[in-house]
C-alpha positions in Angstrom: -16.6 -16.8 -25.2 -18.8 -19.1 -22.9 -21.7 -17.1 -21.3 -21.3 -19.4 -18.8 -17.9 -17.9 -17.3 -18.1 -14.0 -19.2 -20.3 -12.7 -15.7 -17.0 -13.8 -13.8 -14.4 -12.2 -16.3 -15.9 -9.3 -16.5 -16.3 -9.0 -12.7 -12.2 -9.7 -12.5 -11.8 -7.0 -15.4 -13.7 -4.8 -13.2 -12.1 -5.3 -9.9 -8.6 -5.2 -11.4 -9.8 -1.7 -13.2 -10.8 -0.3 -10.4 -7.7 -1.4 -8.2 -5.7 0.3 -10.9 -8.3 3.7 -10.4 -7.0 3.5 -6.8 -3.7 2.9 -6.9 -2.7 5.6 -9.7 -5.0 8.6 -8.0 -7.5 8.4 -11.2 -10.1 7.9 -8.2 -8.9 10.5 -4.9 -9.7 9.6 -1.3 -13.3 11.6 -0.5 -13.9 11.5 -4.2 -17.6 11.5 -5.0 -19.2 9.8 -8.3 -22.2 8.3 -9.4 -22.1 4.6 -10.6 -22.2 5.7 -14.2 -19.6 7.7 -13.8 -17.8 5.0 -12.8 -18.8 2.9 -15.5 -17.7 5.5 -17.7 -14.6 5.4 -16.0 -13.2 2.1 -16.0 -15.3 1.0 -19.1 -17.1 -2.2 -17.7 -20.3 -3.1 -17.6 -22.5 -1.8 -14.6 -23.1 -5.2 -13.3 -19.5 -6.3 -13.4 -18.6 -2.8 -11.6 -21.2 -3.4 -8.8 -19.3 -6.6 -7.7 -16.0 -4.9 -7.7 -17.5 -1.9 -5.8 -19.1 -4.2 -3.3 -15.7 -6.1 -2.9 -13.9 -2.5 -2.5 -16.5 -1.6 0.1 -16.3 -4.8 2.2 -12.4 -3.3 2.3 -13.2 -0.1 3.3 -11.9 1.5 -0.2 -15.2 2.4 -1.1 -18.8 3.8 0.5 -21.9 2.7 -1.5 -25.0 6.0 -0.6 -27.6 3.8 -2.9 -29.4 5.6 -5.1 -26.3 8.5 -5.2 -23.0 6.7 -5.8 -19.9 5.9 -4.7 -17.4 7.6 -2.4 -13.6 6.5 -2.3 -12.2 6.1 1.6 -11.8 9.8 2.9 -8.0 10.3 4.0 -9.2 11.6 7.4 -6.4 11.6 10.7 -7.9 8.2 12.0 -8.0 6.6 8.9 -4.3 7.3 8.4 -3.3 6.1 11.6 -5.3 2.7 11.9 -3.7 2.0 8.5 -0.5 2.8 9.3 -0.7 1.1 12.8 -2.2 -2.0 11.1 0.7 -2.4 8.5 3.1 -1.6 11.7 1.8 -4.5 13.5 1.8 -7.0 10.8 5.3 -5.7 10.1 6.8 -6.4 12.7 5.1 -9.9 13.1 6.4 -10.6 9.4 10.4 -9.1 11.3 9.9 -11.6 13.6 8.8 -14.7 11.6 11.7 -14.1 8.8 14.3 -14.0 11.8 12.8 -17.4 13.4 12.7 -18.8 10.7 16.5 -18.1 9.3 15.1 -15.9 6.1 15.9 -13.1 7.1 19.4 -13.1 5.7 20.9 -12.3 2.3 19.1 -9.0 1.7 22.1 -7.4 -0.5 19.5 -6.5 -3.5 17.0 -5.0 -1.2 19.8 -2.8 0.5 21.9 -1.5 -3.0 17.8 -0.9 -4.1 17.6 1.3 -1.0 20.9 2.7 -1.1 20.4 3.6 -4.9 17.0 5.7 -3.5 18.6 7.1 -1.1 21.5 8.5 -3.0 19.6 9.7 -5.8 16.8 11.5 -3.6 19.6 13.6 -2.1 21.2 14.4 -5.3 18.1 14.4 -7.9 15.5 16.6 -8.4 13.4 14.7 -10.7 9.8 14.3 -10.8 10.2 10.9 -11.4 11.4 9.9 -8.1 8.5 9.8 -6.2 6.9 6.7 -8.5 10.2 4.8 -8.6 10.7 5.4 -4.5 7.0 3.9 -3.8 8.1 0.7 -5.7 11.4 0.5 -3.8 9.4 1.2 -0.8 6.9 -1.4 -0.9 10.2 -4.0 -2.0 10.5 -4.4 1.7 7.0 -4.0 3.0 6.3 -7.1 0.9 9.6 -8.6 2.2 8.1 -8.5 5.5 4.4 -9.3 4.2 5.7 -12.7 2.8 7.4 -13.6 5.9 3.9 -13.7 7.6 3.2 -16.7 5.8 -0.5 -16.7 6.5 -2.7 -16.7 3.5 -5.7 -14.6 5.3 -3.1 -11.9 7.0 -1.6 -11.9 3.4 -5.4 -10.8 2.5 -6.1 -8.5 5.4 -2.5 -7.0 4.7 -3.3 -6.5 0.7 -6.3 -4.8 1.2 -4.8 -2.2 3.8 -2.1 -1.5 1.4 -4.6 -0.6 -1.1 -5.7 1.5 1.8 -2.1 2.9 2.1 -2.1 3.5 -2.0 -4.9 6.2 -1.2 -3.3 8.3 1.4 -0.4 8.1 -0.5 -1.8 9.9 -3.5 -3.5 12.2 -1.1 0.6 13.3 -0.1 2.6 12.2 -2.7 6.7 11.6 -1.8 8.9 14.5 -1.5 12.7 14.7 -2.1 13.4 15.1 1.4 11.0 12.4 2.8 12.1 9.4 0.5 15.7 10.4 1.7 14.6 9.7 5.2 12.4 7.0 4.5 15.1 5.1 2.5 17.2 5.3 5.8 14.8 4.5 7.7 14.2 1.2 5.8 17.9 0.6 6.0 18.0 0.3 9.7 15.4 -2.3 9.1 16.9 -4.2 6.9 20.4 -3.9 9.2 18.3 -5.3 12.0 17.1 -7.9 9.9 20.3 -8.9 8.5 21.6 -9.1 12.3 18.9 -11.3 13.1 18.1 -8.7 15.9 14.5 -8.9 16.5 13.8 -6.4 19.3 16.2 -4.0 16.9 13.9 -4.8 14.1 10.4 -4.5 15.3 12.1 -0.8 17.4 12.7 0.3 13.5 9.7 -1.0 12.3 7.8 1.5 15.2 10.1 4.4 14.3 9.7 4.2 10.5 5.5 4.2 11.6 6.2 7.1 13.7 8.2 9.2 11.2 5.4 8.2 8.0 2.6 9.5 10.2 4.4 12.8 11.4 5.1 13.3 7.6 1.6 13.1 7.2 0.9 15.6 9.7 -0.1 13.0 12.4 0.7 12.9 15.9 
């Protein structure tokens, strides 16, 4: 391999490792560990895991204590809200840009995805739920993402899902919340379909409202 270009591999291998960390709940929000640790962890080298824990920490994912370590975004009250108030407004922006633009149509496969959810969170009892529902979840998040059609908002919006990914391993889905969640993602998509903005971007707010009382925040 050119030396050349290996510094900048590893560095990707790195960052994508320690996305992955976040993402599954392998690193916790308020977790404390040192920077070998770390290493240990995602089995990089330490100067390819510096640059991805700098880039994590210009995101807020991550606090650098030099000479200590490393400690993943704490899942506090106001963390969850900003978060979810952020994705809320960029929501309904991306509701509102789909509808103006005439693409908010033709969402059958996001709504038999839902549906599907839906059904088999009030009938099913499997611990496997909760992983698929987060995927069907996010289907429509990044439906609305896309329809921003800004490539820095698409950034800012990546990196507070990443955010997101942490508070949700904090308080994984239950049965009963990806039943509600499913609908409320259905009225979305019913607004959408409608080409009902005002409908859309109310649902949007409700479906904010009803993920931080889940959460326990009012």
């Amino acid at each position: 391999m050119n030396t050349a270009i290996e510094p900048s591999l590893l560095a990707e291998k790195a960052q994508q490792a320690l996305w992955s960390a976040l993402r599954s709940g392998h690193l916790r929000g308020g977790q404390f560990l040192s920077m070998a640790q770390l290493v240990d962890l995602l089995d990089c080298p330490i100067a390819a895991i510096r640059e991805a824990v700098k880039q994590a920490s210009s995101q807020g994912l991550l606090v650098t204590f030099p000479k200590r370590g490393i400690q993943v975004m704490d899942v506090t009250p106001d963390t969850i809200r900003q978060c979810l108030d952020f994705r809320m407004v960029l929501d309904q922006e991306g509701a509102r840009r789909r509808i103006s633009d005439g693409k908010a149509s033709a969402l059958k496969d996001l709504r038999e995805q839902h549906q599907k959810m839906q059904q088999a969170a009030t009938a099913n009892k499997s611990n496997t739920l909760p992983k698929q529902a987060i995927e069907v979840d996010l289907s429509l998040h990044n439906f609305l993402a896309d329809g921003l059609g800004n490539a820095q908002l698409l950034a800012a919006y990546d990196a507070n899902r990443m955010r997101i990914s942490i508070i949700q391993n904090a308080r994984p889905f239950l049965q009963d919340r990806i039943a509600s969640a499913m609908q409320e993602h259905l009225v979305i998509i019913d607004a959408l379909e409608r080409a009902d903005t005002q409908a859309a971007v109310d649902a949007i707010q409700h479906h904010c409202a009803q993920t931080l009382r889940w959460w326990g925040v009012t």
